[in-house]
C-alpha positions as CSV (number, residue, x, y, z in Angstrom):
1,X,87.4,37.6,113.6
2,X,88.3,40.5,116.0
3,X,90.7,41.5,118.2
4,X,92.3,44.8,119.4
5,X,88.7,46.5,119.3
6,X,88.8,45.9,115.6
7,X,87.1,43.3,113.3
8,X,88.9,42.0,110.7
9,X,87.2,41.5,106.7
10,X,88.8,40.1,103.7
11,X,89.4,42.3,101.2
12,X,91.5,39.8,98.6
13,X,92.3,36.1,98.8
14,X,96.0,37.0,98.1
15,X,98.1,40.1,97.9
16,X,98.7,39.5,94.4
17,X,94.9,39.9,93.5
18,X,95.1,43.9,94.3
19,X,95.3,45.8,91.8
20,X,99.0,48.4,92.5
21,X,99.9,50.9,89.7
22,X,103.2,52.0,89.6
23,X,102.4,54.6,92.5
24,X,102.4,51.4,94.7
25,X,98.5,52.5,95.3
26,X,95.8,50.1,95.0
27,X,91.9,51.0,95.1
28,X,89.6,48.8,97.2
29,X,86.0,49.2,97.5
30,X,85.1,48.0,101.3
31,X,81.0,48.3,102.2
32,X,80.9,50.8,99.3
33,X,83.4,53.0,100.3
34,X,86.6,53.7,98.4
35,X,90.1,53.1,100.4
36,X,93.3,53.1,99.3
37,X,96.2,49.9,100.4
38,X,99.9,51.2,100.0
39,X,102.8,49.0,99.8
40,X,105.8,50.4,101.1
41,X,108.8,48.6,102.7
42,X,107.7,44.5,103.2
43,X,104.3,45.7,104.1
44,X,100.7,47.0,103.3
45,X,98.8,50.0,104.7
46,X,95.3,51.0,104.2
47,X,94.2,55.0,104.4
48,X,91.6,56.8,103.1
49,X,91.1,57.9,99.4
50,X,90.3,61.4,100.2
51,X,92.3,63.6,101.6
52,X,91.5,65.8,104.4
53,X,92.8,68.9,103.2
54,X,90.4,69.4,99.8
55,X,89.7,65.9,99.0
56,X,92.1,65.6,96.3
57,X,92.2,61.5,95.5
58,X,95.3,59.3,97.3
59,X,94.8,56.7,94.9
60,X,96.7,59.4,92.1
61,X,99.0,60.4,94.1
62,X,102.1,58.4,95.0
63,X,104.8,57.0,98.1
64,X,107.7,58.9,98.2
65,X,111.1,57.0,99.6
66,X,110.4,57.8,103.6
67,X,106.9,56.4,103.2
68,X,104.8,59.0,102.8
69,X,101.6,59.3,100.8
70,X,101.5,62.2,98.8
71,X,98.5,64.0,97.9
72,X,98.5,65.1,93.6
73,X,96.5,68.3,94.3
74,X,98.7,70.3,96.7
75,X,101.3,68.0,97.6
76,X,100.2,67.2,101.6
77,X,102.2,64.7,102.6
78,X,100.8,62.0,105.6
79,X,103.1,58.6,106.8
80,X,101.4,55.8,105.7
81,X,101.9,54.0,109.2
82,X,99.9,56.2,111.1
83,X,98.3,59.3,109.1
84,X,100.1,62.2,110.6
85,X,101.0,65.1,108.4
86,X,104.4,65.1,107.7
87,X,104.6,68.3,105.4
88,X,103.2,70.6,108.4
89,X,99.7,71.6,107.8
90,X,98.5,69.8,110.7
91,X,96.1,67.2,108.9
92,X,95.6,64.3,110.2
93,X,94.9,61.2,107.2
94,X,92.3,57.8,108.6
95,X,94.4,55.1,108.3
96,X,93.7,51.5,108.9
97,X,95.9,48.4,110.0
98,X,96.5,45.2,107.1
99,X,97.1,42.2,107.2
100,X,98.8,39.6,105.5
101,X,97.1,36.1,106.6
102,X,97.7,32.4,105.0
103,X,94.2,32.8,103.3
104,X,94.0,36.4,101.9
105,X,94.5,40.2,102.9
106,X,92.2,41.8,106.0
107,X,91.6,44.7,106.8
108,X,90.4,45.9,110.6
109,X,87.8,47.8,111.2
110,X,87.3,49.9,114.5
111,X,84.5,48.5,116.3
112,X,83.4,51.7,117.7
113,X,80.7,52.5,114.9
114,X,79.3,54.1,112.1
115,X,81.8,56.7,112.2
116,X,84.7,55.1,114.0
117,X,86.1,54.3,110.4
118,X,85.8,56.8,108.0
């Protein structure tokens, strides 16, 4: 499926088949790469596992109230809707969009590549 310059792939048949700890993090493995899908609010939100600052892992860290993920190492803080560094160090986290379908959870890819995703 695709649409939006994205291609869509299944990562679960339902929502309930991911695995969230009490961070509201799950860990997916997609094409052998590691990514992280947040819940927050009525929705879900997939972003990278690493983060950009010094690659402490997402999947420890935790949501905080406005919807932030929040790095364990140093505390970085990113929105979960679009990746932008909301504590000020001027990272920017790869996010990408979810969704919710009658037959399981997708996630889009970008279509532009190799390294259009990660």
């Amino acid at each position: 499926m695709s649409e939006k310059g994205y291609t869509w792939h299944k990562i679960a048949t339902a929502e309930a088949e991911l695995e969230f700890g009490e961070n509201r993090i799950a860990l997916v493995d997609f094409n052998g790469k590691k990514l992280c899908i947040g819940q927050f609010e009525d929705g879900l939100f997939a972003f990278a596992n690493k983060c950009p600052h010094a690659g402490g892992l997402l999947s420890s860290g935790y949501i905080d109230v406005l919807g932030n993920v929040v790095c364990p190492l140093h505390r970085y803080k990113f929105s979960i809707k679009n990746g932008r560094n909301t504590s000020g160090e001027g990272y920017y986290l790869k996010h990408w969009p979810v969704e919710i379908r009658e037959d399981g959870v997708y996630l889009a890819q970008d279509k532009g590549g190799l390294f259009s995703w990660m």
